[in-house]
C-alpha positions as CSV (number, residue, x, y, z in Angstrom):
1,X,-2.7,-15.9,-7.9
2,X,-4.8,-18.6,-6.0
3,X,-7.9,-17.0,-4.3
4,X,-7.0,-17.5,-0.3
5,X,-9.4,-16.9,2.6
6,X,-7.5,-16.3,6.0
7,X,-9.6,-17.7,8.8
8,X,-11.2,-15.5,10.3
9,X,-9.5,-16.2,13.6
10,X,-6.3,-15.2,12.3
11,X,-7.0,-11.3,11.3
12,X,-6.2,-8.7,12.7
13,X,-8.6,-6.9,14.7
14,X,-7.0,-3.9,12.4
15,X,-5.9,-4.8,9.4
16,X,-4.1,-1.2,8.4
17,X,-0.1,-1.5,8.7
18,X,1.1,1.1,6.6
19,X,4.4,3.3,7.1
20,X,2.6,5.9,7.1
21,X,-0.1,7.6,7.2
22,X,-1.1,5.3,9.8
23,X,-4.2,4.0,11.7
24,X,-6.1,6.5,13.2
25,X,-8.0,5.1,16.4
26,X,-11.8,5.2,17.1
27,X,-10.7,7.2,20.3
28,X,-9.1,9.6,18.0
29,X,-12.5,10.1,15.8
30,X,-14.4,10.9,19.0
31,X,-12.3,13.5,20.2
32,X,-12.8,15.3,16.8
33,X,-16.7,14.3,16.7
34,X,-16.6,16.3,20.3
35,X,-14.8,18.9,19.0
36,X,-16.2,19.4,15.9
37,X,-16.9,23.1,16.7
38,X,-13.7,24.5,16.3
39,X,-13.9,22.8,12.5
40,X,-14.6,26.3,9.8
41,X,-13.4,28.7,13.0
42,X,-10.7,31.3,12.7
43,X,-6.8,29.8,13.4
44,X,-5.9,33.3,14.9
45,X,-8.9,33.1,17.6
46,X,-8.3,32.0,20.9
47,X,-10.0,28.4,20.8
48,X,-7.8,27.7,18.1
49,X,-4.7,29.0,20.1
50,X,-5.5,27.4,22.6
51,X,-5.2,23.8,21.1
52,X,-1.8,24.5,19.7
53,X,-0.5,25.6,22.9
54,X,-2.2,22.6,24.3
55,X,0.1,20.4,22.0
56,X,3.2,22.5,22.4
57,X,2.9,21.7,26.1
58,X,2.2,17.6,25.4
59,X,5.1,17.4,23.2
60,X,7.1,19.3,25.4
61,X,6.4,16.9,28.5
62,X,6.4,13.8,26.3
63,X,9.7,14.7,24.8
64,X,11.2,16.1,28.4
65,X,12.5,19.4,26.7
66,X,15.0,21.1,28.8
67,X,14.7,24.5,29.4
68,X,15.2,26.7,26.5
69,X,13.9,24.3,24.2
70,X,10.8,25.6,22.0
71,X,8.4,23.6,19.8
72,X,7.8,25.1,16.5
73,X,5.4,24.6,14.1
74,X,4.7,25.4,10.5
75,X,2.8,24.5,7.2
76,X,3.8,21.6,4.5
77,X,5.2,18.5,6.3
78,X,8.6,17.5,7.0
79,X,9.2,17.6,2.5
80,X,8.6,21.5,3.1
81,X,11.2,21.5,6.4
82,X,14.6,20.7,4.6
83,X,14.2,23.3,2.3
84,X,13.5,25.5,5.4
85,X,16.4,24.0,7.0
86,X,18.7,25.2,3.7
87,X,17.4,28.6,3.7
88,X,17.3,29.2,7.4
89,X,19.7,26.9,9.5
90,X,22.6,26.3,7.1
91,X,24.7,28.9,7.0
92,X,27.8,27.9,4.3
93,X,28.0,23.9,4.6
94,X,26.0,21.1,6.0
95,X,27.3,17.4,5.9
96,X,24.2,14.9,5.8
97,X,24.1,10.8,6.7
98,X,22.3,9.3,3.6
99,X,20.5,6.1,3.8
100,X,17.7,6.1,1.9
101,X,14.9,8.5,0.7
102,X,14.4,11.3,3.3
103,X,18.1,11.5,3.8
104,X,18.5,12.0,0.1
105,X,15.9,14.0,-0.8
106,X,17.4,16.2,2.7
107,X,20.8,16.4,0.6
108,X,19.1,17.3,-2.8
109,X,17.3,20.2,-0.7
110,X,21.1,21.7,0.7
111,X,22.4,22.0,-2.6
112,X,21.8,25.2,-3.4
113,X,23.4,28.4,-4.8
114,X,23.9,30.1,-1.6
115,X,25.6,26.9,0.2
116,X,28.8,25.3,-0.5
117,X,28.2,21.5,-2.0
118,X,27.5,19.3,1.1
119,X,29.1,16.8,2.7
120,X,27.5,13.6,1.7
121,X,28.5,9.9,3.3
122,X,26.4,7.3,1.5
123,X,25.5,3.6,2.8
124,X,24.0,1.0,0.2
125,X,19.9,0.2,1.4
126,X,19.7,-1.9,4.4
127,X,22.9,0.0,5.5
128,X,24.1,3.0,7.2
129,X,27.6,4.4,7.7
130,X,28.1,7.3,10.3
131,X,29.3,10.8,10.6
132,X,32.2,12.4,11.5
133,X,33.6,15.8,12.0
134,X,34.4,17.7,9.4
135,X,36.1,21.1,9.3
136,X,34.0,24.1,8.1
137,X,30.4,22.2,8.8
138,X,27.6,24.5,10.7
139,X,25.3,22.1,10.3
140,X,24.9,17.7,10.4
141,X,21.7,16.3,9.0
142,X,20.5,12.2,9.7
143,X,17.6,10.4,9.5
144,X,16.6,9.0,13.2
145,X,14.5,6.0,10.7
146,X,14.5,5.4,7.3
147,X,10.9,4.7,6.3
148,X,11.8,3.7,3.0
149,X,14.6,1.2,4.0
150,X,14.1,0.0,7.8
151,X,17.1,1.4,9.1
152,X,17.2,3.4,12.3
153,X,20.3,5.7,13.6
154,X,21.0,7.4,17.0
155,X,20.7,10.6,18.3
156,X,23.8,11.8,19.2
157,X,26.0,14.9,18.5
158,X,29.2,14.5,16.0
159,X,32.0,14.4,18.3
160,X,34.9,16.8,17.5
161,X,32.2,19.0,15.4
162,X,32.9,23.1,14.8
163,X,31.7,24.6,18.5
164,X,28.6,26.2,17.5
165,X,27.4,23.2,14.5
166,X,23.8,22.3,14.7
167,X,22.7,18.7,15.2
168,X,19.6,18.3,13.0
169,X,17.3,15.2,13.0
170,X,14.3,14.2,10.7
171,X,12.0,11.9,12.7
172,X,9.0,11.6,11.0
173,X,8.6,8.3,11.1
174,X,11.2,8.2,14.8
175,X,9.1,10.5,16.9
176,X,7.2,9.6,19.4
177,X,8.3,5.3,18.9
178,X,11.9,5.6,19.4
179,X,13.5,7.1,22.7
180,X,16.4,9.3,23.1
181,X,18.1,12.4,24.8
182,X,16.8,15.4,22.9
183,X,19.8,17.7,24.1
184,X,21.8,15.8,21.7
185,X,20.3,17.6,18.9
186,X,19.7,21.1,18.1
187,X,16.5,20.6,15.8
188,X,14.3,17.1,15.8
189,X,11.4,17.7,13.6
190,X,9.2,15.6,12.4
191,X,5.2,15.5,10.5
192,X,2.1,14.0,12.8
193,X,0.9,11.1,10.1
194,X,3.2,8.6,11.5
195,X,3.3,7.3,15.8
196,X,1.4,10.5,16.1
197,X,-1.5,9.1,13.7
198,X,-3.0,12.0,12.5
199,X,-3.1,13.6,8.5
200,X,0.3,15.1,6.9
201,X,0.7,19.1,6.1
202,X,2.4,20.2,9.2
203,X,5.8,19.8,10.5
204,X,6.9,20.2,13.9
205,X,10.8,21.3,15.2
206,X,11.7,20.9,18.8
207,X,14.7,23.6,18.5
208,X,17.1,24.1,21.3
209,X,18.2,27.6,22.0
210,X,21.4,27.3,19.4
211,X,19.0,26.9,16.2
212,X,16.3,29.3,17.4
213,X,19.7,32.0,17.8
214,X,20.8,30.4,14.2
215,X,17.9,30.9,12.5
216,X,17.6,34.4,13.1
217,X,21.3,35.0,12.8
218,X,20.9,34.2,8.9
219,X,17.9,35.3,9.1
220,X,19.2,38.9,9.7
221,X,21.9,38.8,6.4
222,X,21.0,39.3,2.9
223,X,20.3,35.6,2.3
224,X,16.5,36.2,0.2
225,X,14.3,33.9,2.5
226,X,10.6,33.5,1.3
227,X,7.9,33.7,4.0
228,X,6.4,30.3,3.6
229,X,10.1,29.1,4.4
230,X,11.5,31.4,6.9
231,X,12.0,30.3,10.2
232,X,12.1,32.8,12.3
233,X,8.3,33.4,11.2
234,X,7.4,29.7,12.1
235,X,9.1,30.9,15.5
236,X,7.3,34.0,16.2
237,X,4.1,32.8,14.9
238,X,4.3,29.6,17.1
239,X,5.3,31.6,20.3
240,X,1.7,33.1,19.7
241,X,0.4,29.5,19.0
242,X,-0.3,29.4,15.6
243,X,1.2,29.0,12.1
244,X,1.8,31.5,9.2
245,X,-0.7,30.4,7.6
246,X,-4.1,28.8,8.3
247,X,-3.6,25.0,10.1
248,X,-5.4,21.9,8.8
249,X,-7.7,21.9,11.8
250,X,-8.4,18.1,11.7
251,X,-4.7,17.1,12.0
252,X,-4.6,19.0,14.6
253,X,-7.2,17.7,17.2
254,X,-6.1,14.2,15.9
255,X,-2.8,14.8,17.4
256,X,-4.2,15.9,20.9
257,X,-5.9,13.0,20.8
258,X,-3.1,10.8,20.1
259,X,-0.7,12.9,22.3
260,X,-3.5,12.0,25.0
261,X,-3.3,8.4,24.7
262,X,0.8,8.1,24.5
263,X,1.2,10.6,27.6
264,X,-1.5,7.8,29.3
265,X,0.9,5.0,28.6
266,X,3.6,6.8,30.8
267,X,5.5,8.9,27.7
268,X,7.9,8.5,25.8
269,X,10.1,5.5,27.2
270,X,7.1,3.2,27.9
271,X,5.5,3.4,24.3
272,X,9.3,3.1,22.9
273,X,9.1,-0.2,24.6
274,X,5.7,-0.9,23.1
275,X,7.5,0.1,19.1
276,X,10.3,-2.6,20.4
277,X,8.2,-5.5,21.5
278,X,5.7,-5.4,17.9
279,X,9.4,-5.2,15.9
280,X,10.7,-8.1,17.5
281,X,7.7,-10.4,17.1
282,X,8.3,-9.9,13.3
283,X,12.3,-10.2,13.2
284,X,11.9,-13.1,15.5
285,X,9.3,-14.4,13.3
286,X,11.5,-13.7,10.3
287,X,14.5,-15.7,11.8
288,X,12.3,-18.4,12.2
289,X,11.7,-19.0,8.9
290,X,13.9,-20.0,6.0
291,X,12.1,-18.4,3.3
292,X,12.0,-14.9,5.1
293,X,14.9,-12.6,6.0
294,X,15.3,-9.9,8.0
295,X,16.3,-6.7,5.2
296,X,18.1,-5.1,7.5
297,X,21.2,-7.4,8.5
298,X,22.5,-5.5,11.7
299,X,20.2,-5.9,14.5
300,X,21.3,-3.0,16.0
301,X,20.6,-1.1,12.2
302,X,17.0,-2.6,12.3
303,X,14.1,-0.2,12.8
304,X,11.9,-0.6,15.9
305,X,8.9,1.1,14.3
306,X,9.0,0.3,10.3
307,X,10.2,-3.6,10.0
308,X,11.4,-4.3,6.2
309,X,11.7,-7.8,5.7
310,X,13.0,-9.9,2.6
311,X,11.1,-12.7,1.1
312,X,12.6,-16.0,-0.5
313,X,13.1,-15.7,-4.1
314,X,10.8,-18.5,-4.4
315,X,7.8,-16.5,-3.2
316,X,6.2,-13.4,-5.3
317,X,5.6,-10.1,-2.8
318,X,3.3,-8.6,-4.8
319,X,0.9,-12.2,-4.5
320,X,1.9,-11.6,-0.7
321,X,0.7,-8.5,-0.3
322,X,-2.2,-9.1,-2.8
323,X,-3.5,-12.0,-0.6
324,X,-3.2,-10.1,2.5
325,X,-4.9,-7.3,1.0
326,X,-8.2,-9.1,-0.4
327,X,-8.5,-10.3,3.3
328,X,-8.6,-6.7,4.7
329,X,-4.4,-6.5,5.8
330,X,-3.4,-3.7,3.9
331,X,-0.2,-1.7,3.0
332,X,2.4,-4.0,3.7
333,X,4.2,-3.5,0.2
334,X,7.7,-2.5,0.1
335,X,8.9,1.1,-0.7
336,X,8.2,1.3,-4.8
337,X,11.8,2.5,-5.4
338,X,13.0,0.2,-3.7
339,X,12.1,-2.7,-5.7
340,X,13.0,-5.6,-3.7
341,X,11.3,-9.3,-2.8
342,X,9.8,-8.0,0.7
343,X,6.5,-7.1,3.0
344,X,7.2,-3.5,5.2
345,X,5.1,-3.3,8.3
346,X,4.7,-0.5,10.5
347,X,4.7,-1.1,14.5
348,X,4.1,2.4,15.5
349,X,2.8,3.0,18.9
350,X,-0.8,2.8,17.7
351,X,-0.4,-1.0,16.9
352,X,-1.3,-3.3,19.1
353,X,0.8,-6.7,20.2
354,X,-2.1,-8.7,19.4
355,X,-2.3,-7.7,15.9
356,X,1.3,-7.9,14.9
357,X,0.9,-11.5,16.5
358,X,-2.4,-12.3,13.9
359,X,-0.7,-10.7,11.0
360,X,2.2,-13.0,11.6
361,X,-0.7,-15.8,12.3
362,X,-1.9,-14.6,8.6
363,X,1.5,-13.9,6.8
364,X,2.5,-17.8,7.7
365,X,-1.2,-19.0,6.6
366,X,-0.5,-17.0,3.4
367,X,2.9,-18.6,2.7
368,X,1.7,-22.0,3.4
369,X,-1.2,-21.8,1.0
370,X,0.3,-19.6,-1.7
């Protein structure tokens, strides 16, 4: 590969675009500078407390939680959270929306000795199908995005589902960038290293009154539920506002932050807006061009906070990416397993207009000189 130099008045002011984790903001690093004390203290004392009950509140309001709805918390990221969601929300079958890695890797986690085999409908990458009802479910499991592929799905409950079947919805990379009505799922959970722009090892449930009543329904049987995965723990632990065990500190304040600045923009529909505008600049960009293609071919599929976008046969990624890269614009590599011709770009609330409009401003520089 050619050595190229982008002008300098073409970069980004921040050249980090990853899928995650993503840019943390000088704002952010301030507000842990300032409160660096609480950094070595004890989780179970009250300054400690008082920080996660300060998020439980922001997420509440910036989510518009109706009454009855809780916000849990526990240890291990959303990885940890399906194989809580086997062992203490599914109670004999759950039927899952797979299309791509999470929603796999969610399926893999429900097939377990105790449950029957799931319900699996399956859409090629770049795709997704939909769910429908089906007899003897307790519990539906989707993606909201697929970081991996690009593709989003809505929020909405399975018509014609059992009366009492949970709606679960992993939003790691969702929450926070895309909007929705969260009383048309029962659990929407989600890790902070994403819109939220803080470190991973924490997941996060907003669990209507159904799943809280679920978990410790199952919860009461037989069924051999270790600690670090139970539930009803991470319930009763984060009604005292704090986790089972002790709580990366750090991720913590850098979500208050965060959650600070996203309340500030108005909430939840105004930074959705935000995720929307930076996506489009790139599809637009994309459908510009002949040599670069939208992955996602739906425009109602496409993702609104991770943009995957295929690159002409002609043209090498990986020199792409490379080039971008030695000039300071990093992480715009496709998911490895994957393996396609593309650039993914994240336009999470924490990225600005003006930088998806340089990166574009580099990408095309890139392309020409390549």
């Amino acid at each position: 590969m050619a050595d190229i130099t982008i002008p300098q008045d073409l970069l980004p002011q921040d050249g980090r675009f990853g899928a995650g984790p993503s840019r943390v903001s000088s704002h952010q690093l301030d507000h842990l500078i300032r409160n660096a004390s609480l950094l070595g203290t004890s989780h179970r004392q009250a300054p400690v407390k008082e920080l996660v009950g300060r998020i439980q509140g922001a997420l509440g309001a910036y989510f518009r939680l109706p009454e009855g709805y809780e916000v849990v918390l526990g240890n291990g990221g959303s990885t940890a959270f399906w194989d809580v969601a086997a062992v203490s929300l599914a109670k004999n079958r759950s039927a899952h929306l797979s299309f791509g890695e999470f929603g796999a890797k969610c399926v893999k986690a429900h097939t377990t000795p105790w449950l029957e085999a799931p319900h699996v409908v399956t859409s090629e990458p770049g795709t997704r199908s939909e769910l429908t009802a089906v007899p003897g479910v307790d519990l539906y499991a989707w993606p909201h995005n697929e970081t991996s592929t690009g593709v989003m799905a809505p929020v909405t409950r399975v018509p014609g589902a059992d009366p009492g079947a949970l709606m679960m919805v992993d939003a790691t990379s969702a929450a926070g960038g895309l909007d929705f009505d969260i009383s048309e799922v029962d659990v929407y959970y989600f890790a902070p290293q994403k819109n939220f722009a803080s470190d991973g090892g924490l997941w996060f449930a907003l669990m209507s009154p159904a799943a809280i009543d679920r978990a410790f329904e199952i919860a009461a049987t037989d069924r051999y539920i270790p600690d670090f995965l139970s539930l009803t723990q991470a319930i009763e632990n984060s009604r005292l506002n704090q986790t089972l065990n002790t709580p990366a500190l750090t991720t913590l304040l850098l979500m208050e932050s965060q959650l600070e600045w996203m309340m500030s923009l108005g909430g939840l529909t105004p930074a959705a807006e935000h995720c929307a505008k930076a996506s489009g600049l790139l599809y637009d960009w994309a459908e510009s061009r002949s040599d670069v293609t939208p992955f996602v071919n739906d425009p109602s599929h496409r993702s609104r906070v991770v943009v995957t976008l295929d690159l002409d046969e002609s043209i090498d990624a990986t020199a792409v990416t490379s080039a971008l890269r030695a000039n300071g614009i990093v992480d715009t590599e496709p998911y490895r397993k994957l393996g396609r011709n593309q650039i993914r770009v994240a336009t999470f609330v924490g990225v600005p207009l003006g930088d998806v409009e340089k990166l574009i401003a580099s990408l095309d520089y890139v392309l020409e000189n390549l």
